[in-house]
Every structure is written in structure tokens, then in C-alpha cells.
ROLUMZA-955753 format. One record per residue (C-alpha): x, y, z; residue number from 0; residue in one letter. Coordinates in nm, 3 decimals, m for minus. Layout:
! residues N
xx,yy,zz,k,r
X,Y,Z,NUM,A
...
***
This chain:
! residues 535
xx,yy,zz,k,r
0.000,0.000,0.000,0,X
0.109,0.398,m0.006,1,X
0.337,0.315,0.292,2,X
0.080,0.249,0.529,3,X
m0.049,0.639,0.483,4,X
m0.309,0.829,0.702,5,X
m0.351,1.169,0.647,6,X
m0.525,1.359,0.945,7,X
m0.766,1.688,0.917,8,X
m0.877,1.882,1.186,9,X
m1.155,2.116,1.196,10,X
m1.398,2.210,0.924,11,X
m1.145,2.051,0.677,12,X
m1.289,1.689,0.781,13,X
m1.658,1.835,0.777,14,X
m1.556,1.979,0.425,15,X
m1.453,1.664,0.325,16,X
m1.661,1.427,0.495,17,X
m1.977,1.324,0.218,18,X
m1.677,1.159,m0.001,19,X
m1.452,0.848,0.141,20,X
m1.122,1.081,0.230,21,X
m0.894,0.891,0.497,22,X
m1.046,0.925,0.854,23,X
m0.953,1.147,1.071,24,X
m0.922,1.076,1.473,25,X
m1.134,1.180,1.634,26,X
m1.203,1.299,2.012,27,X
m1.412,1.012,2.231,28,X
m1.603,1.089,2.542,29,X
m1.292,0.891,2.752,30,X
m1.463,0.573,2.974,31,X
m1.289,0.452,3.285,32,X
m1.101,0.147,3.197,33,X
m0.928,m0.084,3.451,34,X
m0.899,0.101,3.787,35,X
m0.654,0.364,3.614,36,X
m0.816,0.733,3.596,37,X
m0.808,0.844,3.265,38,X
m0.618,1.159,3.186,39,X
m0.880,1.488,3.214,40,X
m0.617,1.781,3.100,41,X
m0.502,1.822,2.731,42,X
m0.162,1.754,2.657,43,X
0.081,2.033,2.642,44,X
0.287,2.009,2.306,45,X
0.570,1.933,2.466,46,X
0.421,1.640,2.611,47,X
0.205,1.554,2.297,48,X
0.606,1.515,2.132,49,X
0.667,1.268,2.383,50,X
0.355,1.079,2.494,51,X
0.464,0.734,2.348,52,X
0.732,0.699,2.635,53,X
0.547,0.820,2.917,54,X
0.404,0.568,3.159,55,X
0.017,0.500,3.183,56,X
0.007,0.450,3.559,57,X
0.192,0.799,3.619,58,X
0.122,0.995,3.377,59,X
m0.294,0.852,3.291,60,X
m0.127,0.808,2.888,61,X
m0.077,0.510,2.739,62,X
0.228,0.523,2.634,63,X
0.537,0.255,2.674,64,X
0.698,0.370,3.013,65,X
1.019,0.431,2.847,66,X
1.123,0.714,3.024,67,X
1.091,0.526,3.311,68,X
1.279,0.188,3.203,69,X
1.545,0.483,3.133,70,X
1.519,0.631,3.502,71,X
1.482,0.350,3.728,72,X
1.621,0.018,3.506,73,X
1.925,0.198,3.257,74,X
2.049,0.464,3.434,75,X
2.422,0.384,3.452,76,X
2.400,0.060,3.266,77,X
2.577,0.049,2.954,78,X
2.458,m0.209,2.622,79,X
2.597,m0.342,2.330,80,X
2.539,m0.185,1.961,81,X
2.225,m0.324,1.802,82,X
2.207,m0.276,1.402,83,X
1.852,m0.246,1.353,84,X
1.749,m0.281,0.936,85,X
1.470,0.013,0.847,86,X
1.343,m0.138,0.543,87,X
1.130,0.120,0.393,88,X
1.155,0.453,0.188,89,X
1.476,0.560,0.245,90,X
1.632,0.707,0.511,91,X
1.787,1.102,0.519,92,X
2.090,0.980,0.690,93,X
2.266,1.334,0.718,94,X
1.998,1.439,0.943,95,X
2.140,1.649,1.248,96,X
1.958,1.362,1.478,97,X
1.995,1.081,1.291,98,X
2.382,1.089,1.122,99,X
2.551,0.982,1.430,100,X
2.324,0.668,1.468,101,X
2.380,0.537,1.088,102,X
2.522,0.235,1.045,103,X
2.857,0.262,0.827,104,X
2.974,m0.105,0.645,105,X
3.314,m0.123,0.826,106,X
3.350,m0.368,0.534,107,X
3.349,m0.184,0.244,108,X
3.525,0.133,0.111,109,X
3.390,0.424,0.008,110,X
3.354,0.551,m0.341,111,X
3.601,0.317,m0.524,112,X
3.308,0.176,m0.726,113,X
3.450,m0.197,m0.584,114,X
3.245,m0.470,m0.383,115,X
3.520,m0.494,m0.128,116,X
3.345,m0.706,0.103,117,X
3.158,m0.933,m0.199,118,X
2.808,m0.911,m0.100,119,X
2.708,m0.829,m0.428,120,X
2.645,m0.437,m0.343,121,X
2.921,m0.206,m0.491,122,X
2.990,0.068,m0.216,123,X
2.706,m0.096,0.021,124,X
2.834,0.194,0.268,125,X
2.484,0.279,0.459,126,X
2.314,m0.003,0.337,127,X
2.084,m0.091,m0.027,128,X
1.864,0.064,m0.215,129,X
1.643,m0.171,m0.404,130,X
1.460,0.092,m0.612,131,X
1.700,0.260,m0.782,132,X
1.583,0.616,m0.916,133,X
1.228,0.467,m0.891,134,X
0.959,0.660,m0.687,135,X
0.627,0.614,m0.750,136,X
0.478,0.255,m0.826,137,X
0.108,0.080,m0.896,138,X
m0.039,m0.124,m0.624,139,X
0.002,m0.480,m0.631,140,X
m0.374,m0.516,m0.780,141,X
m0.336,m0.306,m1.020,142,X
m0.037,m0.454,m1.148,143,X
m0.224,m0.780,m1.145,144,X
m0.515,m0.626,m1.366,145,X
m0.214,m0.459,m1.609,146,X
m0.091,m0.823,m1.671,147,X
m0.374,m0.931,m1.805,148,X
m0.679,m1.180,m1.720,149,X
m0.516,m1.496,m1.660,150,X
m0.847,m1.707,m1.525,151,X
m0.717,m1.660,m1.169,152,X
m0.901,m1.567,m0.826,153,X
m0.646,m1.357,m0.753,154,X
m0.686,m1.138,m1.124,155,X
m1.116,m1.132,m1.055,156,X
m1.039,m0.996,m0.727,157,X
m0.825,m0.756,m0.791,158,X
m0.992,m0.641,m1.072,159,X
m1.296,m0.605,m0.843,160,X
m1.087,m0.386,m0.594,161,X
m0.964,m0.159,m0.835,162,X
m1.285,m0.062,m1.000,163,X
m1.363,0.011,m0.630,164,X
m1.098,0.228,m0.563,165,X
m1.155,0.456,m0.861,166,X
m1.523,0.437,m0.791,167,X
m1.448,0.606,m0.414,168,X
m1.150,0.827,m0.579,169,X
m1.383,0.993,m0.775,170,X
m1.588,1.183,m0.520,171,X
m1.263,1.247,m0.335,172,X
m1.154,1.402,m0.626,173,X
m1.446,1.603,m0.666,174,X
m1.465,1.709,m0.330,175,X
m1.104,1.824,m0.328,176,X
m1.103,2.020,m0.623,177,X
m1.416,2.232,m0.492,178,X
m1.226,2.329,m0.155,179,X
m0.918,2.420,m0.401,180,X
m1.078,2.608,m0.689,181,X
m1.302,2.775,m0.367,182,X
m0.974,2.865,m0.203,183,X
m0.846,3.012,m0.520,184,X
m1.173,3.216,m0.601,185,X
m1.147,3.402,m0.286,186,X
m0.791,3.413,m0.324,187,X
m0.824,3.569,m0.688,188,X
m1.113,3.791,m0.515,189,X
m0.942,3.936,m0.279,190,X
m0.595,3.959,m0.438,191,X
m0.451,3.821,m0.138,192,X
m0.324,3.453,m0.108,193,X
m0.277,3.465,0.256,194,X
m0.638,3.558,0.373,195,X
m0.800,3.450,0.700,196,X
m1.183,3.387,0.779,197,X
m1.284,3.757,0.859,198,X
m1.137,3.854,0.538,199,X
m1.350,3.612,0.336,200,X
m1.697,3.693,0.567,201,X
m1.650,4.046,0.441,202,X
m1.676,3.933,0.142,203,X
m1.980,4.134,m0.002,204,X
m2.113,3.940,m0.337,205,X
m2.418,3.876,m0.586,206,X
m2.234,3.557,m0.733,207,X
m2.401,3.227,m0.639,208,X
m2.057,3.046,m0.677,209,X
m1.858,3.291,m0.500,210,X
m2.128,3.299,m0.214,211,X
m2.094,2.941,m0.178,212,X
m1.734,2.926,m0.179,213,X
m1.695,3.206,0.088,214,X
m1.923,3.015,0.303,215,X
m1.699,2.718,0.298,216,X
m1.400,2.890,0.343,217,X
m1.491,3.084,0.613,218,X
m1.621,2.811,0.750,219,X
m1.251,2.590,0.727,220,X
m1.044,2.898,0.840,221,X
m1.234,3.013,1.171,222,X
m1.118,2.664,1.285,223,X
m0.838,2.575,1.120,224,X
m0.557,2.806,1.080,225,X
m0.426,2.923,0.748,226,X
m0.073,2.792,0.764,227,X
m0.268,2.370,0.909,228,X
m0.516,2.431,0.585,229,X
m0.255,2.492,0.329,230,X
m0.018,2.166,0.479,231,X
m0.286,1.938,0.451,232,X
m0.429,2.034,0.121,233,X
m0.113,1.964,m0.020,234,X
m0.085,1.646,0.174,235,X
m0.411,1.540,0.053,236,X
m0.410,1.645,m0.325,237,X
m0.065,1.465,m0.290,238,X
m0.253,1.135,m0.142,239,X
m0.568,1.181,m0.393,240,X
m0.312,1.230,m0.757,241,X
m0.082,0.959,m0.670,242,X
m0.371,0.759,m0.647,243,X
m0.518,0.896,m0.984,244,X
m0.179,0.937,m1.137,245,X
0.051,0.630,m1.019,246,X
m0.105,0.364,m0.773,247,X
m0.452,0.299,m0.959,248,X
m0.330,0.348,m1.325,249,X
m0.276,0.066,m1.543,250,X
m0.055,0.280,m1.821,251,X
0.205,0.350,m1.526,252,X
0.503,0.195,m1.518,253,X
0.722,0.307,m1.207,254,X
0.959,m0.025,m1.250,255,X
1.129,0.062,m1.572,256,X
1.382,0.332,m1.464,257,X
1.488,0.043,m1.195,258,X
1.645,m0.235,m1.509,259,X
1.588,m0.513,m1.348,260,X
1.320,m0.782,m1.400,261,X
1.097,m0.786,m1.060,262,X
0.968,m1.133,m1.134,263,X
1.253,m1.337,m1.165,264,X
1.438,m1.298,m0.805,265,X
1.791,m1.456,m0.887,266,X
1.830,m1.114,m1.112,267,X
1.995,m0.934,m0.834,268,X
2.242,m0.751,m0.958,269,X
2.028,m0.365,m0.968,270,X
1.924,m0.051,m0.740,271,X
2.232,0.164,m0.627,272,X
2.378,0.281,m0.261,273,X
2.213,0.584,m0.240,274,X
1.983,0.513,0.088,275,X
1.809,0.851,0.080,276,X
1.679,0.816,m0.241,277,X
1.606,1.006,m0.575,278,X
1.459,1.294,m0.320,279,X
1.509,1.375,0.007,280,X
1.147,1.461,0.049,281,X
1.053,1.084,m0.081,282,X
1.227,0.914,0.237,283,X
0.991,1.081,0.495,284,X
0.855,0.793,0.590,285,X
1.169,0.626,0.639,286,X
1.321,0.865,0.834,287,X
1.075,0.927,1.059,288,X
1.064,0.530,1.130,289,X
1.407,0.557,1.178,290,X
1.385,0.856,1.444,291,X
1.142,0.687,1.638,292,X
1.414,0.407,1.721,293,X
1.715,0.625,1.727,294,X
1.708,0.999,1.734,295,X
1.902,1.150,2.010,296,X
1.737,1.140,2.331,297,X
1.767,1.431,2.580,298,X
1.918,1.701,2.261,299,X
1.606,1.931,2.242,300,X
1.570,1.837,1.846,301,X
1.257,1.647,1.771,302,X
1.145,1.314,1.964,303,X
1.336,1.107,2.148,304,X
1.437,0.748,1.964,305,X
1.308,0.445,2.239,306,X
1.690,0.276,2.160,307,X
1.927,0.600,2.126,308,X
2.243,0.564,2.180,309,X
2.235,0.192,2.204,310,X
2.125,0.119,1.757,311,X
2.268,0.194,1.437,312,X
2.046,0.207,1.152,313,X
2.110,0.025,0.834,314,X
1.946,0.186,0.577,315,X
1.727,m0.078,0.308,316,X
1.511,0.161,0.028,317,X
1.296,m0.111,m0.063,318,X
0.929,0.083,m0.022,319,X
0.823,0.352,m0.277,320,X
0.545,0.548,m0.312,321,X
0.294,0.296,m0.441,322,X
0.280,m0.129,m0.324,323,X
0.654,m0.275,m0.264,324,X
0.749,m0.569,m0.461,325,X
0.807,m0.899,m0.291,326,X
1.082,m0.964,m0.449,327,X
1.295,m0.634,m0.299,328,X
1.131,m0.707,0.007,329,X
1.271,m1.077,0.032,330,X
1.592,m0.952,m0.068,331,X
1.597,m0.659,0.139,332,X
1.496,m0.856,0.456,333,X
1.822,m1.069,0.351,334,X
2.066,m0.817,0.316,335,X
1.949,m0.667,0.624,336,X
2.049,m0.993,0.815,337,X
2.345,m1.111,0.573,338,X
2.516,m0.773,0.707,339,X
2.426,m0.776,1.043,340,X
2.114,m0.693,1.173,341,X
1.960,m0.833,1.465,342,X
1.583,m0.667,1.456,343,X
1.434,m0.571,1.119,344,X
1.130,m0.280,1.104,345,X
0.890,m0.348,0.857,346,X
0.671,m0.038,0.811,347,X
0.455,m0.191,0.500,348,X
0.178,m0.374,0.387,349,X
m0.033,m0.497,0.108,350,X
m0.345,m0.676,0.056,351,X
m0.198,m0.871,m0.254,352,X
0.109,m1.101,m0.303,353,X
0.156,m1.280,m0.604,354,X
0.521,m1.426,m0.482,355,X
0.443,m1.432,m0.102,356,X
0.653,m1.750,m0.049,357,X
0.975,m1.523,m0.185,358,X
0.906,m1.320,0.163,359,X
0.788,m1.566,0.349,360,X
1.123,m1.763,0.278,361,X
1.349,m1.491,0.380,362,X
1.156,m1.431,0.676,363,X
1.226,m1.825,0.824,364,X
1.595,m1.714,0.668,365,X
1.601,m1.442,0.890,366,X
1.466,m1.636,1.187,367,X
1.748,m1.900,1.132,368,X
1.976,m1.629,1.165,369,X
1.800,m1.517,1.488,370,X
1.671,m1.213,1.337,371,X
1.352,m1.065,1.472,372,X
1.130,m0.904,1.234,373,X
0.861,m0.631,1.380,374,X
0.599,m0.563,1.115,375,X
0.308,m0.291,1.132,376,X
m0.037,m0.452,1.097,377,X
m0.179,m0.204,0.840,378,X
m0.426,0.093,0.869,379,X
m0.755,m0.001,0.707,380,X
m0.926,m0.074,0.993,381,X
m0.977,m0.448,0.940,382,X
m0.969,m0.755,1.093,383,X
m0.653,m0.913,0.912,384,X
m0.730,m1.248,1.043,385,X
m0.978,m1.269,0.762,386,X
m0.892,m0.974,0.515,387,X
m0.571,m1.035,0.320,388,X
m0.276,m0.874,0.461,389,X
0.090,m0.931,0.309,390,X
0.327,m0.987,0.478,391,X
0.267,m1.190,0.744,392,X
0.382,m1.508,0.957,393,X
0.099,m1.772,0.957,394,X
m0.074,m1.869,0.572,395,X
m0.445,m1.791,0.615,396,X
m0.544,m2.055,0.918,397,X
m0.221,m2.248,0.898,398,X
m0.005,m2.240,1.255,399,X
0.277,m1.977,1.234,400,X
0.566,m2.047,0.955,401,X
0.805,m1.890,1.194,402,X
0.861,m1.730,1.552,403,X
1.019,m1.410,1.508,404,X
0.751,m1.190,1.349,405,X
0.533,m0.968,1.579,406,X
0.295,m0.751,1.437,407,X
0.160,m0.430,1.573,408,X
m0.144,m0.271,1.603,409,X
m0.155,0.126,1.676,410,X
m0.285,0.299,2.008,411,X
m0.435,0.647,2.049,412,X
m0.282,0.893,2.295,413,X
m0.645,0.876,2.493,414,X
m0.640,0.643,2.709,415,X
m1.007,0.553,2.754,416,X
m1.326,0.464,2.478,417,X
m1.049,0.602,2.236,418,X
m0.729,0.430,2.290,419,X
m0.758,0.208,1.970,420,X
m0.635,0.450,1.698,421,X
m0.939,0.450,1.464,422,X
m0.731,0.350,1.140,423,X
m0.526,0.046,1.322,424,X
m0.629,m0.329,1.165,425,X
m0.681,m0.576,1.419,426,X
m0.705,m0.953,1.448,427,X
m0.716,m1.224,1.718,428,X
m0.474,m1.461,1.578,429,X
m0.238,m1.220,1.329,430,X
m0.183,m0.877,1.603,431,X
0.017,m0.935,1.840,432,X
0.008,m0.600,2.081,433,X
m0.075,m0.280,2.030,434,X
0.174,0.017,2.056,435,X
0.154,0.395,1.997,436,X
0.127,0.526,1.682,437,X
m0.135,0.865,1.625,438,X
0.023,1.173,1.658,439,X
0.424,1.033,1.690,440,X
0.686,1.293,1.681,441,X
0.995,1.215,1.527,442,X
1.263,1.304,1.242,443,X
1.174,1.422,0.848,444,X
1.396,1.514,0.591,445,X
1.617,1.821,0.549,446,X
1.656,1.850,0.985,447,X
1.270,1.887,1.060,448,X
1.017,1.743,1.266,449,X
0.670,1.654,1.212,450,X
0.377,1.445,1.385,451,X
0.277,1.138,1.155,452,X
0.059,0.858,1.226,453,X
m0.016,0.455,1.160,454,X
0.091,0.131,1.236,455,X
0.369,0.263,1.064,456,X
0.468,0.459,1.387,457,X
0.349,0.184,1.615,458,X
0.619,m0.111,1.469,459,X
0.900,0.110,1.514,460,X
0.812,0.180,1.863,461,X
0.849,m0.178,1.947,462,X
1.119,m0.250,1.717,463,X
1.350,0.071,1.957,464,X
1.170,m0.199,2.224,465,X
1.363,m0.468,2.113,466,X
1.677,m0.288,2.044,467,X
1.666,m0.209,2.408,468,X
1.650,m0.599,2.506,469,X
1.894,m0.708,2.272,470,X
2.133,m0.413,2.376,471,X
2.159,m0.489,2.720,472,X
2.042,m0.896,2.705,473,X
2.221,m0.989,2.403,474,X
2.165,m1.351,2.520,475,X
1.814,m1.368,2.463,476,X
1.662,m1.467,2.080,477,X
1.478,m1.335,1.869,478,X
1.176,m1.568,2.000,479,X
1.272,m1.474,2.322,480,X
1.252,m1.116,2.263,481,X
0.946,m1.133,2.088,482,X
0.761,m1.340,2.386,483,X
0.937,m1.095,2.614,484,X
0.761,m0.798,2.459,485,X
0.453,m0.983,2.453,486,X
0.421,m1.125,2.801,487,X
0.524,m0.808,2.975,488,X
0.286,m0.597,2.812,489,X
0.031,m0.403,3.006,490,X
m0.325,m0.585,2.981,491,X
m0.620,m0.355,2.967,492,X
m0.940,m0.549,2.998,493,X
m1.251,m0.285,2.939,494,X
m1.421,m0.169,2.637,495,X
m1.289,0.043,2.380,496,X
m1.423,0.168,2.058,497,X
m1.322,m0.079,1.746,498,X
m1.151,0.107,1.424,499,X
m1.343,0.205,1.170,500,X
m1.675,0.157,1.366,501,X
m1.677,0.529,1.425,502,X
m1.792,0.485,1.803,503,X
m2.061,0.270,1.703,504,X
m1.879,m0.097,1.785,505,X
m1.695,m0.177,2.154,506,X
m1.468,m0.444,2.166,507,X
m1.164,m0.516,2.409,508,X
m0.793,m0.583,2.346,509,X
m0.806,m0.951,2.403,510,X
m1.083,m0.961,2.143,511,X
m0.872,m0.780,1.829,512,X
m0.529,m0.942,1.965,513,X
m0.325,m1.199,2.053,514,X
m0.224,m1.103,2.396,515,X
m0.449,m0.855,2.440,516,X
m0.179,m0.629,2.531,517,X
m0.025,m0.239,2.551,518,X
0.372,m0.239,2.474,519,X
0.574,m0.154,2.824,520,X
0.960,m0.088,2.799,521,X
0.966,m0.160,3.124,522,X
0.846,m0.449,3.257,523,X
0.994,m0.578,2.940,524,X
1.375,m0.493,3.032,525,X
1.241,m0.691,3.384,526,X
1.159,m1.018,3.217,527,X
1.452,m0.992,2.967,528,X
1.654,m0.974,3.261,529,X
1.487,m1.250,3.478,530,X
1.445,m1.449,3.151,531,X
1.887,m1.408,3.101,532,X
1.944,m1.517,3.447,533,X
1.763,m1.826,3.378,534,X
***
């Protein structure tokens, strides 16, 4: 999928936009008293909004992963090993002011002699891969499937099915968006003044039934949402609406060709290039905030905090682009990642097709014989994964687990009450594991700024910096082991909470839409790892 993509609107934007199927927004619950906790009644300053995934829930009434206090009362003084963690996703801006002292370099290979000194098959492998090459934008897997042609499969009818569905609900979005933008313009073009605020369109004085309705809305948008927020997310979401149009949904595109290589036969490896950022520094966004969440410097006053600061090194994999990944850079980007020394791999993607799912699926048990854990986000659709298709993953439909070292996350809300499920997160008895933060994350962008983002996407590398932490300071302990560690010690939360997508209208309970039922806790977790080593 578009790298697991939400895109959040506040205000009279989401009423604007709200007759056509735009991405959800989250929205504000009426908070219910769950467990004996007290919920928290105050809003969050910003500064604490930056930071709420490591705050405690018992302290602080947010349900974050009580990393601060694993740092206070369990690390302080303690010093761990270096833990490579593999970011396989976008690209990652690795000369970012809190990022470029936590990059891994290949202490193998030399730089910018155009050799393969260490004869992995990557010529000046320095950071890490990228699998994409100059590519960018890319179809989704279904349409890809449709472009091929009708073969007499399942898989081609349903696809096909899903893409005429896609365009059918991009069409009002469209619509929708290109009324708020030619309405913006009007009044801009009215007033001769780009910049204009609410009052400035209510003075508006006008005969003209199109104008009339366009001031209305506008005014309406800006007396809630300020000039500077409306302009950001128009962008964002013309950005999410024409990629669709343009790239993702359009059989005529064809993002592979600038990459050379042929993305169905997987022993034709030799393609992509070292440049780990990308064609654009703006295109590894995603990656890099991933990759702050688990390792920006903690305590610096830039940004967020990284959960495993200090104690990671990111190795950079550009294997995601703006559009579905394909399974074969995935598989082979999951086995770079542990051929050169990673020990936890962050999967921030997902797809709901997968013609060569036993390419991933076999580099996943390769990783797992390597003792590599793999932390995967469980998607943002709002589903139920055990019974909607979700790629990839570690059991085949109802068949027992292919392998132990895959946990998948689901994404929490920073209310902790009705609204702690984070209304985009999927869900699913047997295929999430536990639940971690992941609406409204703070963390590192491209070009030295900051920015809030949110989805599972946010949530996996928040356990992934997690597991860092364990296999820092309990390098002992497997992948398995790490993985049942984070499990086990997680917080259980037992009441009712509102189920995603539902809108409010369906309750349901952790231990109903996961495995374990389960909140992430840094924590307790560092406890068992360290009661588990002793053993």
C-alpha cells in the first residue's frame, strides 16, 4: 500500500470533506474509565504531545510505553551493546542532524572506489541498499495484477474487483477536493490576497451564487483551522488523492522501468544503487521518521526522542516507494538486512496482494534461522486481518505460524479511555500481536525537521527501539525470546474500547482484536529480559 499512509484533518477541513470516502480522521471520544486507572482529564501540552509514546500509563494517565521510566529507574548507569537495527522502507535522510551519528557505516566496504570490497554483491554498500534505484512512484500490487492481463485466476477477478472500487471512491474524493481548491483560489483571486484568514472572506460582499458558496466554505474551514494547518494538509491530501489517480490505480504507469531489473525473476539481483536517501530527500519521509522513532538523540532538544538512542545503528534498506513494494525487494531486502548484520528488522509496509508471497515468506524463516527478529506494522484499514488479506505476514491464512520471530503491531491512540484504539489500526485475534503507539508520533523528516505522523507505521518502530533495548543490554536472549518478552510483559487492559473504523458505534476489548491482548511496556519488558537471562 502507499506506505501504510493516514492523512489527518482537523476542523472544518474533515466536515468539508466528509460526504466523499477521504482517509479518517481521529477523532475525540467521550474517555470511559477502563481498569482502575483514571483516565487523563487535562489536554496535553505540546511538549508532552512530542513525547507521549514513552510516558508511563500508571503515572502519567497516557498510554504510552513507560520508556522514560525503564530509562530512570532500570538503565540509568548501565551500559549495552550496539544493536544494528534494518529500516526497510523509503529511504532514510541519513545526514539528518539527529539521525547521522546513529547510521550504520559497512566497516567492510570502502567508500567511493566503485568496488564490492566485502563481496556481498552491493558495490559501495556503505549505509546499506537501495532496491529501487531512481524509482519513486509505483502501482499497487492489484493493479499490477489487472495490467498483466486476465489470466483465469481468483487472484486477477479480485483484484480487478478492488480496483474498479478504488476509482469508484477516488472519484468523489476528487471532486470534493477540487471544490475546496478552486473555492480557495476564487477568494484568493477575489481578494488579491493569497494569505487571507476567515474575517477577510466573511467580508466578502457578493451577488455571485458560486462565489457565495465558496466564501461560506472557506470561512467556515479557516475560523477553525488556521491558514498555515489548511494549506499543509491540502497539499498532503491532493498529494494522497493524484498519486492515487496518477501512479497507484493506473494501469498505463510503469514506475519499474527506470529500476532495469526484471521484478519477477528474483535470482536477477544484480540492480538498485547505494544511495539510501533516495532520488529525493522529500521521498524518504517515511523512512526517516521510522528511523527517528528508534534512534534519534534522546535528551538534545531536536525532535522526539528514539526508544533505543544511543544503544542502535540504523542500516538503511530503500525497498518501499510510493505505491505497493514488490516482494521480491522485500525478500531480498529482509536478507541483506540480516546477511550484514542486523539483529531486529522494522517493517513499516503492507499490502493486501502477493503474487510471490513465499519469496518473503522464505526470507523471513531465513532471517529467523539467523535469529533475526522481524517487527511488522499490521496495516491501517481498519480491518480484521485475520480474515482480510494482509501481506506480509507469519501464519498462511489458518495455517499455525511459519516462523517465531515476526510480531505484528497494532496502533494505540494517545487517549487512554473509549479512544485508545487508533481508529485506522487493523486488528485480528490470531495475526496482532500488541498494540503500541502510533497517532500523533513525533519524530525526524527530511532536510533537519520534525513533524507528527501517524499509523501502524509509527506503532512497529516503537516496538522495534523496544527490542533494540532488550537485545542491547540482554544480548543472550533470541529473537523468540525477545518477541515473547515484549509480549508477556505488556500491560493488559481489559474494558471496552471503541473498534476502528466503527466510528464509536462498535466496543470491543484488546483480548478480542489481539493476541495477547496487550499495551507495549519498555519496562516491565527490560524486567523479564533480565529475569528471563538469568535463567
Amino acid at each position: 500500500m502507499r506506505i501504510l499512509k493516514t492523512i489527518y484533518f482537523s476542523g472544518a477541513i474533515a466536515f468539508a470533506i466528509a460526504s466523499c470516502s477521504a482517509p479518517k480522521s481521529i477523532v475525540s471520544t467521550n474517555p470511559a474509565k477502563i481498569d482502575v486507572r483514571p483516565f487523563k482529564t487535562t489536554k496535553l501540552s505540546d511538549k508532552e504531545l512530542q513525547r507521549w509514546s514513552h510516558f508511563d500509563l500508571d503515572k502519567d494517565t497516557v498510554p504510552g510505553m513507560s520508556v522514560d521510566k525503564a530509562y530512570a529507574e532500570l538503565l540509568k548507569g548501565k551500559k549495552g551493546a550496539k544493536v544494528l537495527v534494518g529500516v526497510v522502507d523509503s529511504g532514510v535522510d541519513i545526514e539528518h542532524e539527529d539521525l547521522k551519528g546513529e547510521i550504520w557505516t559497512n566497516p567492510k566496504e570502502i567508500a567511493g572506489n566503485k568496488r564490492d570490497d566485502d563481496n556481498n554483491g552491493y558495490v559501495d554498500d556503505i549505509h546499506g541498499w537501495n532496491f529501487l534505484g531512481d524509482a519513486d512512484n509505483e502501482q499497487l500490487e492489484l493493479t499490477r495484477i489487472v495490467r498483466k492481463g486476465n489470466d483465469g485466476s481468483v487472484q486477477f477477478e479480485n483484484a480487478k474487483a478492488e480496483l474498479e472500487h478504488k476509482k469508484a471512491e477516488l472519484g468523489p474524493q476528487k471532486q470534493q477536493l477540487d471544490f475546496i481548491l478552486a473555492g480557495d483560489k476564487a477568494i484568493a483571486d477575489h481578494l488579491k490576497k493569497k494569505n487571507y484568514t476567515a474575517e477577510d472572506a466573511k467580508r466578502i460582499q457578493t451577488t455571485d451564487e458560486t462565489l457565495s458558496q465558496y466564501k461560506a466554505m472557506m470561512t467556515q474551514i479557516l475560523t477553525s483551522t488556521p491558514r498555515e494547518e489548511f494549506d499543509a494538509q491540502m497539499v498532503e491530501y491532493k498529494e494522497f488523492v493524484y498519486d492515487q489517480l496518477n501512479y497507484n490505480l493506473n494501469t498505463e504507469f510503469n514506475g519499474r522501468k527506470i529500476v532495469g531489473d526484471n521484478p519477477n525473476d528474483l535470482n536477477d539481483k544484480k540492480y538498485g544503487n547505494n544511495n539510501v536517501i533516495g532520488p529525493k530527500k522529500e521521498g524518504a519521509k517515511h523512512g526517516t521518521h521510522v528511523a527517528g522513532i528508534i534512534a534519534a538523540v534522546r535528551g538534545n532538544n531536536k525532535g522526539g526522542d528514539g526508544v533505543a538512542s544511543n544503544n542502535v545503528e540504523i542500516m538503511a534498506v530503500r525497498a518501499v516507494p510510493n505505491g505497493d513494494e514488490y516482494d521480491k525487494d522485500i525478500a531480498l531486502a529482509i536478507r541483506y538486512a540480516v546477511d550484514n548484520g542486523a539483529k531486529v528488522i522494522n517493517g513499516s509496509f503492507g499490502k493486501s496482494f502477493s503474487p510471490n508471497k513465499q519469496w518473503v515468506y522464505d526470507a523471513i524463516k531465513y532471517a529467523e534461522s539467523k535469529d533475526v527478529l522481524f517487527v511488522h506494522a499490521a496495516g491501517n484499514d481498519g480491518e480484521d486481518i485475520d480474515t482480510a488479506p494482509n501481506f506480509p505476514n507469519d501464519a498462511d491464512g489458518k495455517n499455525p505460524e511459519y516462523a517465531d520471530n515476526v510480531i505484528t503491531i497494532g496502533a494505540l491512540n494517545y487517549e487512554y479511555g473509549a479512544g485508545l484504539m487508533a481508529d485506522f489500526s487493523n486488528y485480528g485475534k490470531e495475526n496482532v500481536d500488541i498494540f503500541a503507539p502510533g497517532v500523533k508520533i513525533y519524530a525526524t523528516t527530511p532536510n533537519n525537521t520534525y513533524e507528527y505522523l501517524q499509523g501502524t507505521s509509527m506503532a512497529s518502530p516503537n516496538v522495534a527501539g523496544v527490542a533494540a533495548l532488550i537485545r542491547s543490554y540482554y544480548p543472550n536472549l533470541t529473537a523468540s525470546q525477545v518477541k515473547h518478552v515484549i509480549m508477556d510483559s505488556g500491560t493488559p487492559l481489559n474494558n471496552t474500547i471503541n473498534l476502528a473504523g466503527s466510528e464509536g458505534k462498535t466496543q470491543t476489548t484488546l483480548a478480542q482484536i489481539s493476541k495477547t491482548g496487550k499495551i507495549v511496556n519498555a519496562y516491565n519488558a527490560l524486567i523479564l529480559a533480565e529475569k528471563m537471562a538469568k535463567k
